[in-house]
ROROMI-798267 format. One record per residue (C-alpha): residue number from 1; residue in three letters; chain; x, y, z. Coordinates in steps of 0.05 Angstrom, whole numbers, plus 5000, padded with zeros to 4 digits. Example, Ala and Ser with C-alpha at 12.3 -4.5 7.8 and 13.67 -1.06 7.14 Angstrom:
BEGIN
@k->1	r->ALA	c->A	u->5246	v->4910	w->5156
@k->2	r->SER	c->A	u->5273	v->4979	w->5143
This chain:
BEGIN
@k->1	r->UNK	c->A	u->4833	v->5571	w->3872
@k->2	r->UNK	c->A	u->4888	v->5596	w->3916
@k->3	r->UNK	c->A	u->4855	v->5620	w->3966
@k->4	r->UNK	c->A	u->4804	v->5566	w->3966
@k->5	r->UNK	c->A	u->4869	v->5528	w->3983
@k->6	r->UNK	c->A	u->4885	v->5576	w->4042
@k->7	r->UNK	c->A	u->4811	v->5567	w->4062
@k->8	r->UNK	c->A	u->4814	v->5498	w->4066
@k->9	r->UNK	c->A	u->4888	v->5501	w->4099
@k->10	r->UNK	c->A	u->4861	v->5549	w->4146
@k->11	r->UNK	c->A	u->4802	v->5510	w->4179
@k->12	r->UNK	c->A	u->4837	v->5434	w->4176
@k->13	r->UNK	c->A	u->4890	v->5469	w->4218
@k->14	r->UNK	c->A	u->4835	v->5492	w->4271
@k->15	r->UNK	c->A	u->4801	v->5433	w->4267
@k->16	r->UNK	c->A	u->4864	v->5397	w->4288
@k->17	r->UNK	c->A	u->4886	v->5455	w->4335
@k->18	r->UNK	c->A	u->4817	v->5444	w->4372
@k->19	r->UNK	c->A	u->4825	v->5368	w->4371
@k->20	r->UNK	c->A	u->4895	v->5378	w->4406
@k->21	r->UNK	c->A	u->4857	v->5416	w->4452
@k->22	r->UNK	c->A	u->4805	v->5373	w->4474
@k->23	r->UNK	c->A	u->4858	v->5314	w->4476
@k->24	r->UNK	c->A	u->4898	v->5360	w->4533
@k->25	r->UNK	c->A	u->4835	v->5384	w->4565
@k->26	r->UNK	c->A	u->4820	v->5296	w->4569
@k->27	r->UNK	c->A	u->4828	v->5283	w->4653
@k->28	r->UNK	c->A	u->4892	v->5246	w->4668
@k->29	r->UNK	c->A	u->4893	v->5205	w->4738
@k->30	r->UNK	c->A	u->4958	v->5180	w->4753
@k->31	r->UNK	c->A	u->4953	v->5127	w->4806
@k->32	r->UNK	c->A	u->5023	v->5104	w->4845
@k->33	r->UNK	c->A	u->5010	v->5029	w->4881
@k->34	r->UNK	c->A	u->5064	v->4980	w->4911
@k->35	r->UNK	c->A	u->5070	v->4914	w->4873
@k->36	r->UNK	c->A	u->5039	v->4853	w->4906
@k->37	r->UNK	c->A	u->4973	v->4820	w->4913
@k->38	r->UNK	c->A	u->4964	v->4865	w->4978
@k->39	r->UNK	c->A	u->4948	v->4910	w->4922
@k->40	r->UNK	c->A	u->4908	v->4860	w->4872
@k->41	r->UNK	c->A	u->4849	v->4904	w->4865
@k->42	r->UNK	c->A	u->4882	v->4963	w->4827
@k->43	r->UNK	c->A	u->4911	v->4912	w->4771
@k->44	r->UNK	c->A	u->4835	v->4888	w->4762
@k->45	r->UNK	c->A	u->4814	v->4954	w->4765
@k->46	r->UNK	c->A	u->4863	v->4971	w->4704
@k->47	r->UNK	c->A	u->4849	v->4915	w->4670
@k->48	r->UNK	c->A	u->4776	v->4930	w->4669
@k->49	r->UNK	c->A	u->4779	v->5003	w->4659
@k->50	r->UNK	c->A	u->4734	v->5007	w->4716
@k->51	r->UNK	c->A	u->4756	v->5076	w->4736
@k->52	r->UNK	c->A	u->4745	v->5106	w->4669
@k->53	r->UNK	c->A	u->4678	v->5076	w->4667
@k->54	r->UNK	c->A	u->4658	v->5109	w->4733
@k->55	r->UNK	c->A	u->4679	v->5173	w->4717
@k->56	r->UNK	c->A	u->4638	v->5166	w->4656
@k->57	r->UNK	c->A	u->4575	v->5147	w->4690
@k->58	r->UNK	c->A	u->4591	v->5214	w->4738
@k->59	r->UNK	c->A	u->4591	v->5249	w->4677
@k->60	r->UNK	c->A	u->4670	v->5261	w->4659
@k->61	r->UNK	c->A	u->4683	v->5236	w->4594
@k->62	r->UNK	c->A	u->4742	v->5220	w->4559
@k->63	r->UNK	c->A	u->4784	v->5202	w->4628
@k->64	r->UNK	c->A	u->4851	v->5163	w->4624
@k->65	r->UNK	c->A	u->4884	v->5131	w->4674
@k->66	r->UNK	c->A	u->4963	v->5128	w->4682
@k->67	r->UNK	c->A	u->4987	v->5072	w->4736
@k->68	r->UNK	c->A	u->5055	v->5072	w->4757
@k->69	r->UNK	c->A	u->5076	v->5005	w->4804
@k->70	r->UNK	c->A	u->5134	v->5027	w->4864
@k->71	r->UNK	c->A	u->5176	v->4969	w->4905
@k->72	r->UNK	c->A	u->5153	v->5015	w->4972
@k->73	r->UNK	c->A	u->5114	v->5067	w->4990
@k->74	r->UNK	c->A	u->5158	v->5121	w->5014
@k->75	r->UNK	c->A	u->5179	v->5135	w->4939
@k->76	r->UNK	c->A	u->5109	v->5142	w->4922
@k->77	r->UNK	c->A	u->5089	v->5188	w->4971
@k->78	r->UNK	c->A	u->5144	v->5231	w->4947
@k->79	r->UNK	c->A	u->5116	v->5224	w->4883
@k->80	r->UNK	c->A	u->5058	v->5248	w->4897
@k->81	r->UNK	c->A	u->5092	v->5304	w->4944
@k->82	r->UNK	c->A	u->5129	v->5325	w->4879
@k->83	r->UNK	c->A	u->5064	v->5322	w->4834
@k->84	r->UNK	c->A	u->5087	v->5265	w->4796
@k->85	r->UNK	c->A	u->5016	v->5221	w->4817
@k->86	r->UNK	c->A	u->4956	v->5240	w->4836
@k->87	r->UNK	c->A	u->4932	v->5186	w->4884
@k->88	r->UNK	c->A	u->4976	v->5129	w->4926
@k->89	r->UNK	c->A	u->4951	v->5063	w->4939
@k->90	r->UNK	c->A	u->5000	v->5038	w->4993
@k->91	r->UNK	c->A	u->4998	v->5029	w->5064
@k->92	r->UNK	c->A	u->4966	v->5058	w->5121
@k->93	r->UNK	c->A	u->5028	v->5075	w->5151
@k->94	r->UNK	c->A	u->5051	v->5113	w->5094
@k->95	r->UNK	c->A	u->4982	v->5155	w->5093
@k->96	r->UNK	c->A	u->4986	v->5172	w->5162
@k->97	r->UNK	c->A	u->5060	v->5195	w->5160
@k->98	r->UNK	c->A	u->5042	v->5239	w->5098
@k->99	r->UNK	c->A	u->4988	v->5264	w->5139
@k->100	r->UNK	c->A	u->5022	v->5292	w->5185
@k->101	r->UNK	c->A	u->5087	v->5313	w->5147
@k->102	r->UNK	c->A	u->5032	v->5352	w->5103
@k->103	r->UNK	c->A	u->4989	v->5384	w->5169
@k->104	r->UNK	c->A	u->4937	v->5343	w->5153
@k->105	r->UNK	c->A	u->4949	v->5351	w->5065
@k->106	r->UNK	c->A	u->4922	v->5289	w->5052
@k->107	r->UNK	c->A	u->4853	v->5256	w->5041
@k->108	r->UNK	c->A	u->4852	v->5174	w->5049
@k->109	r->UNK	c->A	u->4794	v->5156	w->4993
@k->110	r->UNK	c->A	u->4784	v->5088	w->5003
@k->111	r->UNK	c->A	u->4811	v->5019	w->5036
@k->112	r->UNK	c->A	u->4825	v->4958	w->4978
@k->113	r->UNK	c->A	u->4855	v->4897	w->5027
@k->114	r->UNK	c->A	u->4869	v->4879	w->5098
@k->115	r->UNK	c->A	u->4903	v->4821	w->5090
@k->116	r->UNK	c->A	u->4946	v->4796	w->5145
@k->117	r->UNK	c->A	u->5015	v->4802	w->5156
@k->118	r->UNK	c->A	u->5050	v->4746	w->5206
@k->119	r->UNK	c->A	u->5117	v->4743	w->5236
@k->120	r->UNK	c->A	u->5145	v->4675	w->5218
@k->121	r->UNK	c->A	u->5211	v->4647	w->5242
@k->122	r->UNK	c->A	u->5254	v->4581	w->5230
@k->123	r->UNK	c->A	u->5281	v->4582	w->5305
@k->124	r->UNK	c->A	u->5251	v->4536	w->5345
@k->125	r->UNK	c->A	u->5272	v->4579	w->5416
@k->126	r->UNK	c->A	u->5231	v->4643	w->5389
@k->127	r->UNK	c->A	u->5153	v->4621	w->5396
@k->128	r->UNK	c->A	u->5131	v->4693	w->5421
@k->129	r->UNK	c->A	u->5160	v->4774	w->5405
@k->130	r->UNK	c->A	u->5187	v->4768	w->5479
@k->131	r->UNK	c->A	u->5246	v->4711	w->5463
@k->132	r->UNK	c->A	u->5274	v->4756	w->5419
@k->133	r->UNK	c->A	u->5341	v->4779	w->5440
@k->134	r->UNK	c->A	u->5380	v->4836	w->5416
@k->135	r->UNK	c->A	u->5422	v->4791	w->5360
@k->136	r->UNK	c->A	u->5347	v->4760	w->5327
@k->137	r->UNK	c->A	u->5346	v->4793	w->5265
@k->138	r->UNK	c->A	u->5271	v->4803	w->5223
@k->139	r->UNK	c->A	u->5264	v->4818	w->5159
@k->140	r->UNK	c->A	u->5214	v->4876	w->5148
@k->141	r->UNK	c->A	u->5210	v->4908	w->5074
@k->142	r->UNK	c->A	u->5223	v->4977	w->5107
@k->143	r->UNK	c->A	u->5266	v->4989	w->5169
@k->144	r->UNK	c->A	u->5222	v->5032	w->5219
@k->145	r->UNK	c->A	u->5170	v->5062	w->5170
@k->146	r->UNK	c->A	u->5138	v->4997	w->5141
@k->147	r->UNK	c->A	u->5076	v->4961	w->5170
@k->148	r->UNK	c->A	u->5109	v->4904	w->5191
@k->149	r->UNK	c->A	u->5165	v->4951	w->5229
@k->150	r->UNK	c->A	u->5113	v->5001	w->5260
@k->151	r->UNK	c->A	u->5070	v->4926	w->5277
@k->152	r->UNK	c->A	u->5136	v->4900	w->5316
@k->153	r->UNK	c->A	u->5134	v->4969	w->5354
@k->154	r->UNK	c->A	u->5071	v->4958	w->5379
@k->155	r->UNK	c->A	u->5090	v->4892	w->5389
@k->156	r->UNK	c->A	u->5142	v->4916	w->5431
@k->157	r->UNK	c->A	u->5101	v->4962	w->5463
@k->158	r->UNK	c->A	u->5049	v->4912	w->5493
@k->159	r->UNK	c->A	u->5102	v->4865	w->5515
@k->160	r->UNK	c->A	u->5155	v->4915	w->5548
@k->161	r->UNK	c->A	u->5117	v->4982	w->5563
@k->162	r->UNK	c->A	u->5100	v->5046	w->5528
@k->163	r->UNK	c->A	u->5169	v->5074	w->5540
@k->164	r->UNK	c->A	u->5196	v->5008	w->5499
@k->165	r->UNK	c->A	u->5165	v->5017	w->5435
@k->166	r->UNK	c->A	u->5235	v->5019	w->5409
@k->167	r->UNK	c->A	u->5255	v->4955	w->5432
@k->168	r->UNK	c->A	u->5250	v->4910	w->5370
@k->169	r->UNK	c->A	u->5283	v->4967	w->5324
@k->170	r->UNK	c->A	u->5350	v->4939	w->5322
@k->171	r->UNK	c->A	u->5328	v->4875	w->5298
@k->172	r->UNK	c->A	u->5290	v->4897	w->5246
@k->173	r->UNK	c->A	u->5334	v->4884	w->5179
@k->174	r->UNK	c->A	u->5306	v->4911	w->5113
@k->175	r->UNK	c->A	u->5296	v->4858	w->5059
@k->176	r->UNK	c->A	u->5243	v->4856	w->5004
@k->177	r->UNK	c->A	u->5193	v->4794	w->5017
@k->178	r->UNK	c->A	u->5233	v->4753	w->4960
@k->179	r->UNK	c->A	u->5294	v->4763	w->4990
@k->180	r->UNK	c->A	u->5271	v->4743	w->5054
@k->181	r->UNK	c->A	u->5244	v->4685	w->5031
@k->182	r->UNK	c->A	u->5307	v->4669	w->5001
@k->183	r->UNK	c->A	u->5338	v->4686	w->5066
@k->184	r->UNK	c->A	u->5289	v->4635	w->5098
@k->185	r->UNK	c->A	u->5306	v->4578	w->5062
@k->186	r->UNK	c->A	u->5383	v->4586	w->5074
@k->187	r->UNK	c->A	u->5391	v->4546	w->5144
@k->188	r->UNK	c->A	u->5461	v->4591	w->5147
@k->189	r->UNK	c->A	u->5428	v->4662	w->5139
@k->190	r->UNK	c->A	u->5429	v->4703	w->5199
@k->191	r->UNK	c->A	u->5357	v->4732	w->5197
@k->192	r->UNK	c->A	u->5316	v->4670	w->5210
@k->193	r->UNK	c->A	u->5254	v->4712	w->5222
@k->194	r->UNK	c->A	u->5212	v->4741	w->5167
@k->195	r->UNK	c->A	u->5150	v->4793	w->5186
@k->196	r->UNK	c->A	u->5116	v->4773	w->5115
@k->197	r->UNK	c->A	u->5056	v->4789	w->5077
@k->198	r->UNK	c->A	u->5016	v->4735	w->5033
@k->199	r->UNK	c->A	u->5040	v->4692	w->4993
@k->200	r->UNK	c->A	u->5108	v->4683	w->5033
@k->201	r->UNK	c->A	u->5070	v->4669	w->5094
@k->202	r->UNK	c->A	u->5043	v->4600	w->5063
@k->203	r->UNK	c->A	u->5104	v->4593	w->5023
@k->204	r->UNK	c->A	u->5144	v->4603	w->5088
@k->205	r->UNK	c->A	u->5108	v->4553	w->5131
@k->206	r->UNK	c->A	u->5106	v->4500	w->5079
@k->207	r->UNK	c->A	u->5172	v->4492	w->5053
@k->208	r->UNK	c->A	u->5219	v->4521	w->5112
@k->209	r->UNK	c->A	u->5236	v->4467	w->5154
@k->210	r->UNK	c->A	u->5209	v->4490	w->5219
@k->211	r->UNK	c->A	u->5183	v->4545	w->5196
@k->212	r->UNK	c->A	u->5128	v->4569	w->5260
@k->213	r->UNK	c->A	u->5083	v->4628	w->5269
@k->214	r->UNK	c->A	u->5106	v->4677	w->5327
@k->215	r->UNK	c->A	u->5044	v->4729	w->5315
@k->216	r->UNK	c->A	u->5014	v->4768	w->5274
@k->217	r->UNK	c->A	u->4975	v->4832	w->5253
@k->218	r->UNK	c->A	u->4912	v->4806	w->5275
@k->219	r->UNK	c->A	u->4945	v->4782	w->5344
@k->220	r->UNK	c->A	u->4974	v->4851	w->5360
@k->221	r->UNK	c->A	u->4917	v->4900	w->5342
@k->222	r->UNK	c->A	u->4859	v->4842	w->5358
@k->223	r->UNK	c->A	u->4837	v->4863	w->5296
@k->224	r->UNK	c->A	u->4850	v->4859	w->5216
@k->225	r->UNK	c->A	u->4898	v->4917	w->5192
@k->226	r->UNK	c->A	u->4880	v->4954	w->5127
@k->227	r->UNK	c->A	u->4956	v->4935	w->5079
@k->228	r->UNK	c->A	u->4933	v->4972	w->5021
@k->229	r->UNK	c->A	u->4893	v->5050	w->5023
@k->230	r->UNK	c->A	u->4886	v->5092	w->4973
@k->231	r->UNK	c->A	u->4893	v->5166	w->4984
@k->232	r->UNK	c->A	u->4912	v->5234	w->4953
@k->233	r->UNK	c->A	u->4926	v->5307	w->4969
@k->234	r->UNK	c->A	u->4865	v->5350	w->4994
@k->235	r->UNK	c->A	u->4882	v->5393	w->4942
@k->236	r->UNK	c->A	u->4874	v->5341	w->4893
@k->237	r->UNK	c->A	u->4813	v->5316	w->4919
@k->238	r->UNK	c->A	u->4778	v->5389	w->4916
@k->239	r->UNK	c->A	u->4796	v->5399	w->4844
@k->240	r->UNK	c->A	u->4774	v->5331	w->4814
@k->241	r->UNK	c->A	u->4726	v->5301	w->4862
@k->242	r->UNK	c->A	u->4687	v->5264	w->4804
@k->243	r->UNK	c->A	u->4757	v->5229	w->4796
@k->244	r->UNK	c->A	u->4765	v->5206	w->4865
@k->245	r->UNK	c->A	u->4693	v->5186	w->4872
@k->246	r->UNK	c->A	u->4702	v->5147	w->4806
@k->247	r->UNK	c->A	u->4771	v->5114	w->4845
@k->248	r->UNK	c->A	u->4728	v->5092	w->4905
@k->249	r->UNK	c->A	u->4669	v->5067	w->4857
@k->250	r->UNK	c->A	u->4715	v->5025	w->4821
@k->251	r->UNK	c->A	u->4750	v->4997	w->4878
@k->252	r->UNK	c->A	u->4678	v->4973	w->4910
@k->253	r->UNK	c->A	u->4655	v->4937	w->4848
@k->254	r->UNK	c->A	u->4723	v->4902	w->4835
@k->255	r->UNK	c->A	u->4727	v->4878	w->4909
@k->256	r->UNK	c->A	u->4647	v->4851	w->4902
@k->257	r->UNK	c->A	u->4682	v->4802	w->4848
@k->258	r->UNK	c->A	u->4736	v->4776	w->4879
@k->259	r->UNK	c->A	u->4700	v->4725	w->4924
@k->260	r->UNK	c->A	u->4654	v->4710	w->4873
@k->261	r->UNK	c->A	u->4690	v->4698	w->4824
@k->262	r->UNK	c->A	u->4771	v->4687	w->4848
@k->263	r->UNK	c->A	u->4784	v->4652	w->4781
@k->264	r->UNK	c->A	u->4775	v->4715	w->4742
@k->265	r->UNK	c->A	u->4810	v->4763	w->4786
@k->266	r->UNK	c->A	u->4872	v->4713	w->4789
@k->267	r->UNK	c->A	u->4880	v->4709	w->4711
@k->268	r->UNK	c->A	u->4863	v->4789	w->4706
@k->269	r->UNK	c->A	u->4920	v->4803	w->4764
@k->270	r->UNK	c->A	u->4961	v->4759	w->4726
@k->271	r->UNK	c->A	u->4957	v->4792	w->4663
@k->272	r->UNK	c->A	u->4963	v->4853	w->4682
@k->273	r->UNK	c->A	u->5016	v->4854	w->4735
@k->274	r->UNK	c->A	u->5096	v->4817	w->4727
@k->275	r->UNK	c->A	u->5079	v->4765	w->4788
@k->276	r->UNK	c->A	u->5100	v->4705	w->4766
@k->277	r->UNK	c->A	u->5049	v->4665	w->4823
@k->278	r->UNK	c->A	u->5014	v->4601	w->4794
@k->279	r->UNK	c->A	u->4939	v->4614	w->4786
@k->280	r->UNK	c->A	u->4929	v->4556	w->4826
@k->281	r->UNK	c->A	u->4970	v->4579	w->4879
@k->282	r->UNK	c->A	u->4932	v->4648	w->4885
@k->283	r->UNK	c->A	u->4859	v->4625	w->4878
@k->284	r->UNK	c->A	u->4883	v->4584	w->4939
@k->285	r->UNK	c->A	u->4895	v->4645	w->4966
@k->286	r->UNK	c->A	u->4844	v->4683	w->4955
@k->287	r->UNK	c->A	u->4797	v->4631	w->4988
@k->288	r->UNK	c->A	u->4828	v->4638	w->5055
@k->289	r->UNK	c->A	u->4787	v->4667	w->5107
@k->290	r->UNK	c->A	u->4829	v->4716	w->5131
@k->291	r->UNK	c->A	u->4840	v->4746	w->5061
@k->292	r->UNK	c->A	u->4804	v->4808	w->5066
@k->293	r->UNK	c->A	u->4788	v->4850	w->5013
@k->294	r->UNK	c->A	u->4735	v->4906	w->5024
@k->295	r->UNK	c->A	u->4726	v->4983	w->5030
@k->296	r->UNK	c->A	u->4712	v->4995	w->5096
@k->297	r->UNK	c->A	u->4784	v->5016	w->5128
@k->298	r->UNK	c->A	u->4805	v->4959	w->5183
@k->299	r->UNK	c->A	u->4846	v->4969	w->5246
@k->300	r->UNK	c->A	u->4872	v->5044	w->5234
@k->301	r->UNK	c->A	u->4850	v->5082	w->5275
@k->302	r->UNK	c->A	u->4893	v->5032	w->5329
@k->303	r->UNK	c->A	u->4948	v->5043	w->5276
@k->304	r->UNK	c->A	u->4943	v->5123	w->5290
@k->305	r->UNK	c->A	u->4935	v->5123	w->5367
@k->306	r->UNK	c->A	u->4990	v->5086	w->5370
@k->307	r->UNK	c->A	u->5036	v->5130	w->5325
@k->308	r->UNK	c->A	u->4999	v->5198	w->5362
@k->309	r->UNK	c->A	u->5013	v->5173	w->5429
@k->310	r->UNK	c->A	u->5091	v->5160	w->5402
@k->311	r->UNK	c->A	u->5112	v->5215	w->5377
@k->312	r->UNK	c->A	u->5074	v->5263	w->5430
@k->313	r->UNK	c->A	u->5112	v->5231	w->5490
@k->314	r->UNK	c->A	u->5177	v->5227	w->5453
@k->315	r->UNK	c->A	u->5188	v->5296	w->5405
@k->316	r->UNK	c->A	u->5255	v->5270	w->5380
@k->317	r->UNK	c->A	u->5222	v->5218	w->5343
@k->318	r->UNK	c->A	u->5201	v->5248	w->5276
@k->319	r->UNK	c->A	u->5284	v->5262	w->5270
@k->320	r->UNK	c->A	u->5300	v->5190	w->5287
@k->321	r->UNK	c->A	u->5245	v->5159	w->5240
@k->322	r->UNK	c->A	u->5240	v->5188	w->5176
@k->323	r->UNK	c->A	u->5304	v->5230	w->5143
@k->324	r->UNK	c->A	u->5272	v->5258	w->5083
@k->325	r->UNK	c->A	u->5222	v->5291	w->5136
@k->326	r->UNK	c->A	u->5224	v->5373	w->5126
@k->327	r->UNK	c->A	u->5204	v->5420	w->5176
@k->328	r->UNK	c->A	u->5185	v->5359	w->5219
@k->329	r->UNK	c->A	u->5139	v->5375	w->5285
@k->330	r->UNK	c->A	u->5149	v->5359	w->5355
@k->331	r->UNK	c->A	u->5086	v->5320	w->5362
@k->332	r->UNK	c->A	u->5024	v->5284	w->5314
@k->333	r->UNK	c->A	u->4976	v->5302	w->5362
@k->334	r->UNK	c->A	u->4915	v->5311	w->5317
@k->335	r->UNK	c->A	u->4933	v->5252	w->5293
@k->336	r->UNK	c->A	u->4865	v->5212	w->5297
């Protein structure tokens, strides 16, 4: 009897030792994306499972997927730098600049949104970038690395020359877009200029008095930008390419529902994420035309040639731009 005991002891505690196993050996994808509807598609991609679904059709069972929301990209590129995520689903600014900081380390997978981002301003003297003057301060979410701030330096360089990219630097002021808003609304706050992304653009030029569009994303690259990419290391993307092909599946099927059915993805991104937006307020939204949501990567390779053609004629730049850079080159010139 006793060792009928031990026999039985003996293969429940292999059966569990091999179940422990299997539940390690399960994939983990841990996905890093900014908060905002910029990034809507990920939340209704969680809240469908879609991923884990498409890496079961590809034949990868038992995936799970971890996502982990950031206030900016630059924290979750360093994330991902450290090998806390896997994949980053941010802005192509931020993909570039890892790019390049990595020699060319990084694999973009696929494009989620290109939805616009405008430059809106309370004063009524400022009606283009060129009335600025050197004490007009804009609120971008990220001094000098953001969209918005690397938008207002091609901005400045179409208005002033190539050698005056620089120009609107100064006034750039970092605020998140709430603040801003807040800022906005406050007829005594100095920065009466907000560069903002949906759904302070509406918000802005509805309830600001004066409130005006100067320009916008689609006015300075005569195109739609891509605001939210998703991308990873290359080494990630050679060890688990069923995972990133199931990332880019799911993004393509959740983006094929959100014109047809805006209703649904506003309750899902709702439920999922901590914006406190009125459903009404964001199926409005997501019925405007220049809402973009799709795959196919918008306006970045204008993005690149202009940050390639930067940092080649001036090497000092890397040092002036980004702090946490290491080993930072002189130039990006393979950068498109």
């Amino acid at each position: 009897m006793m060792e009928r005991r031990r026999l039985v002891a003996a293969a429940a505690a292999a059966t569990l030792h091999a179940a422990a196993s299997r539940a390690q050996a399960r994939p983990t994808l841990r996905i890093a994306r900014i908060q905002g509807i910029n990034f809507l598609p990920t939340y209704l991609m969680q809240r469908r499972r879609l991923v884990e679904a498409h890496a079961e059709q590809l034949g990868l069972s038992g995936a799970q997927v971890e996502w982990i929301d950031f206030t900016g990209g630059g924290n979750a590129t360093d994330s991902m730098l450290a090998g806390a995520v896997d994949v980053v689903n941010a802005g192509p600014g931020n993909m570039l600049l890892l790019w390049d900081r990595t020699r060319g380390g990084v694999k973009g997978i696929v494009s989620n949104s290109a939805l616009p981002a405008t430059l809106v301003s309370r004063d009524p003297r400022l009606k283009a970038v060129t009335d600025y003057g050197p004490n007009d301060r804009i609120a971008v979410p990220t001094v000098l690395v953001s969209t918005q701030a690397i938008l207002l330096e091609i901005a400045a360089e179409r208005a002033y020359g190539a050698d005056q990219w620089r120009h609107f630097n100064t006034n750039a002021v970092q605020l998140g877009h709430g603040d801003a808003y807040g800022a906005m609304m406050n007829p005594s706050h100095e920065v009466r200029s907000h560069f903002a992304s949906p759904p302070f653009i509406t918000r802005e030029l509805q309830n600001v008095p004066g409130a005006h569009v100067v320009t916008s994303s689609s006015d300075i690259l005569g195109s739609p930008l891509s605001t939210a990419v998703m991308f990873t290391t290359t080494r990630f993307a050679e060890q688990q390419p069923v995972l990133v092909k199931a990332v880019a599946a799911a993004s393509a099927e959740v983006i094929a529902t959100i014109r047809s059915d805006p209703e649904q993805a506003a309750r899902d991104y709702l439920d999922t994420s901590n914006d406190r937006m009125v459903q009404a307020e964001l199926v409005a939204l997501l019925g405007l035309p220049d809402m973009v949501f799709g795959v196919k990567p918008e306006g970045t390779l204008r993005f690149a040639e202009f940050l390639n053609g930067s940092v080649k004629n001036l090497g000092r730049y890397a040092a002036s731009w980004i702090a946490w850079w290491p080993n930072r080159p002189s130039s990006r010139a393979a950068l498109t």
